[in-house]
BANUSE-380802 format. One record per residue (C-alpha): residue number from 0; x, y, z. Coordinates in nm, 3 decimals, decimal comma. Layout:
<r NUM <X Y Z>>,
...
end
This chain:
<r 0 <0,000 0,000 0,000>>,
<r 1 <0,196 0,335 -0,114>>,
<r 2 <0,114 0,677 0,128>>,
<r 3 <-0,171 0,800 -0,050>>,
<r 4 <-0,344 0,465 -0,059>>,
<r 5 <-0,243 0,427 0,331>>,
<r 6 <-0,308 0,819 0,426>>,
<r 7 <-0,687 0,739 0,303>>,
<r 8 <-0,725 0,421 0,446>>,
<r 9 <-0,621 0,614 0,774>>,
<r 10 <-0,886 0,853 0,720>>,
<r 11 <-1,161 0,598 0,689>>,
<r 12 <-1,072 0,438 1,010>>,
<r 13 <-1,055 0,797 1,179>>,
<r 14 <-1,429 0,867 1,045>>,
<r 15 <-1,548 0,537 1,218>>,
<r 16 <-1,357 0,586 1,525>>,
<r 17 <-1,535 0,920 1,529>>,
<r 18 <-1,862 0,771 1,413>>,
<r 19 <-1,890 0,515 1,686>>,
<r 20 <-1,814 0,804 1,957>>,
<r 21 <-2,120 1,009 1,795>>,
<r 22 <-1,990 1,226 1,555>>,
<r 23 <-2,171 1,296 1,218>>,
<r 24 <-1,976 1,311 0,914>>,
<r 25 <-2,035 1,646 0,704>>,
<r 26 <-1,780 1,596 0,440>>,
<r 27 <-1,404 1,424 0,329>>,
<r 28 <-1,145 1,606 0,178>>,
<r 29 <-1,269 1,935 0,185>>,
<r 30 <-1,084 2,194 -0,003>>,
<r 31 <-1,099 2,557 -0,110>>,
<r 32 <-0,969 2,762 -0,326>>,
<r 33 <-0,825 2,500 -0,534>>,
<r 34 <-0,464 2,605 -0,654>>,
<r 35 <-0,464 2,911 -0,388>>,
<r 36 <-0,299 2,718 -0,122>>,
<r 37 <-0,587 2,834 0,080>>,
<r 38 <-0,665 2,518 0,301>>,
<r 39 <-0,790 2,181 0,283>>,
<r 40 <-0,964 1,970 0,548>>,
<r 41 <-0,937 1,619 0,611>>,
<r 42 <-1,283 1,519 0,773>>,
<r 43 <-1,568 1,794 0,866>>,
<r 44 <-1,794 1,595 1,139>>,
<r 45 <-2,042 1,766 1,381>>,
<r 46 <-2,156 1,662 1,741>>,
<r 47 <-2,461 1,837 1,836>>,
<r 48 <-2,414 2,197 1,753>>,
<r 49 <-2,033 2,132 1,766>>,
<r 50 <-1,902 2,194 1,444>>,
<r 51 <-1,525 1,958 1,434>>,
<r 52 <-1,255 2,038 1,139>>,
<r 53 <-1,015 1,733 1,183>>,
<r 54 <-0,655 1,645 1,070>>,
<r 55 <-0,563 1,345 1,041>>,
<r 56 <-0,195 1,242 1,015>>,
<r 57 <-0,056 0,871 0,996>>,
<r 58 <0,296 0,821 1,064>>,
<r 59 <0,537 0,551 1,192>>,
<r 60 <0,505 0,663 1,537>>,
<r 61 <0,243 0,863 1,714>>,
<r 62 <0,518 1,111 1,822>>,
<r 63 <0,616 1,200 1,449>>,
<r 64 <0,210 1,205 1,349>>,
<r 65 <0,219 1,471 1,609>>,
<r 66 <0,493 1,640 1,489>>,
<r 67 <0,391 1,664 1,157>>,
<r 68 <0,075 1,923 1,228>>,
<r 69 <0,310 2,260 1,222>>,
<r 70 <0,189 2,597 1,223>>,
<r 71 <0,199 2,657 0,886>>,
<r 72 <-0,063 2,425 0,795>>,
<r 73 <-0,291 2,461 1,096>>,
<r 74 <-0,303 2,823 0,934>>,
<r 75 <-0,466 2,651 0,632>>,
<r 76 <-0,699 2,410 0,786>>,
<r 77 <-0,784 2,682 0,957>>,
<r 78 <-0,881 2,944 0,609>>,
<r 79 <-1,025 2,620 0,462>>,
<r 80 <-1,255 2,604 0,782>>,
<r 81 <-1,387 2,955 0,718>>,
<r 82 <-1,456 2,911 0,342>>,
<r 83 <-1,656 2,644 0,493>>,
<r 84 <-1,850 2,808 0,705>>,
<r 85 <-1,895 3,136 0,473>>,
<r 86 <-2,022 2,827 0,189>>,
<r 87 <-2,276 2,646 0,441>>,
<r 88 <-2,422 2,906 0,648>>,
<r 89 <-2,653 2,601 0,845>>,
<r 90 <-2,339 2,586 1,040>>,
<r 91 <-2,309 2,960 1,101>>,
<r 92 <-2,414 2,918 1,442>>,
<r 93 <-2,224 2,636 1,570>>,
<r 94 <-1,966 2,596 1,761>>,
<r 95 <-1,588 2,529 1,581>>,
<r 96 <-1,348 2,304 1,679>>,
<r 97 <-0,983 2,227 1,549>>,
<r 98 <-0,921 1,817 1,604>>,
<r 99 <-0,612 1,613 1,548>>,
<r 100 <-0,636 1,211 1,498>>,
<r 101 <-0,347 1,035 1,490>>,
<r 102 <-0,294 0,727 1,320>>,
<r 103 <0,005 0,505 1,330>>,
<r 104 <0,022 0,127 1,233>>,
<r 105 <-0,050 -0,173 1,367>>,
<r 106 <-0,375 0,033 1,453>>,
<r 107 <-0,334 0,285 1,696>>,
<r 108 <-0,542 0,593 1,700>>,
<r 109 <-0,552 0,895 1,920>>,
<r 110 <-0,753 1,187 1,906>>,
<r 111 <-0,686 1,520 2,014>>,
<r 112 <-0,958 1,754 2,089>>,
<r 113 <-0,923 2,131 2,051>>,
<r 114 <-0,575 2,035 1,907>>,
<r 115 <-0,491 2,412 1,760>>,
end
């Protein structure tokens, strides 16, 4: 399995993980402005009027998953989130939240609320 096939299959498990604790999946792979290096979103889920942006990063270790969310790109999950929200104004009134899930293999997952 090469790292795009593996980085989606780690994003499927995330969305179930966060299924069976009650989340709602909105939408996969969100992105806007396309060529803008503007943002894109891994998994948009919702728990009640909790409105959850998550990142999900698979890595070796849980450590370097960890590491790999920098500044830089929290920046654009976080423009992507608010092209979102001006897109979908249902959610206007929520509640936003910045996740992390972590992924490394055999299996181990950890999410991170209110990561960033």
């Amino acid at each position: 399995m090469n790292n795009y096939h593996s980085g989606h299959f780690a994003e499927l498990l995330a969305l179930l993980s966060l299924f069976f604790k009650g989340y709602v999946p909105v939408r996969r792979n969100y992105v806007t402005g396309r060529g803008t290096h503007a943002g894109e979103v891994d998994l948009i889920v919702r728990q009640k009027r909790t409105l959850v942006f998550v990142e999900v990063k698979k890595r070796t270790t849980q450590e370097l998953a960890a590491y790999a969310v920098q500044p830089k790109q929290q920046e654009r999950i976080r423009r992507a989130a608010e092209g979102f929200l001006a897109r979908h104004p249902q959610y206007q009134n929520f509640d936003v939240r910045f996740d992390v899930v972590l992924v490394s293999f055999p299996l181990n997952l950890h999410h991170i609320k209110n990561a960033f």
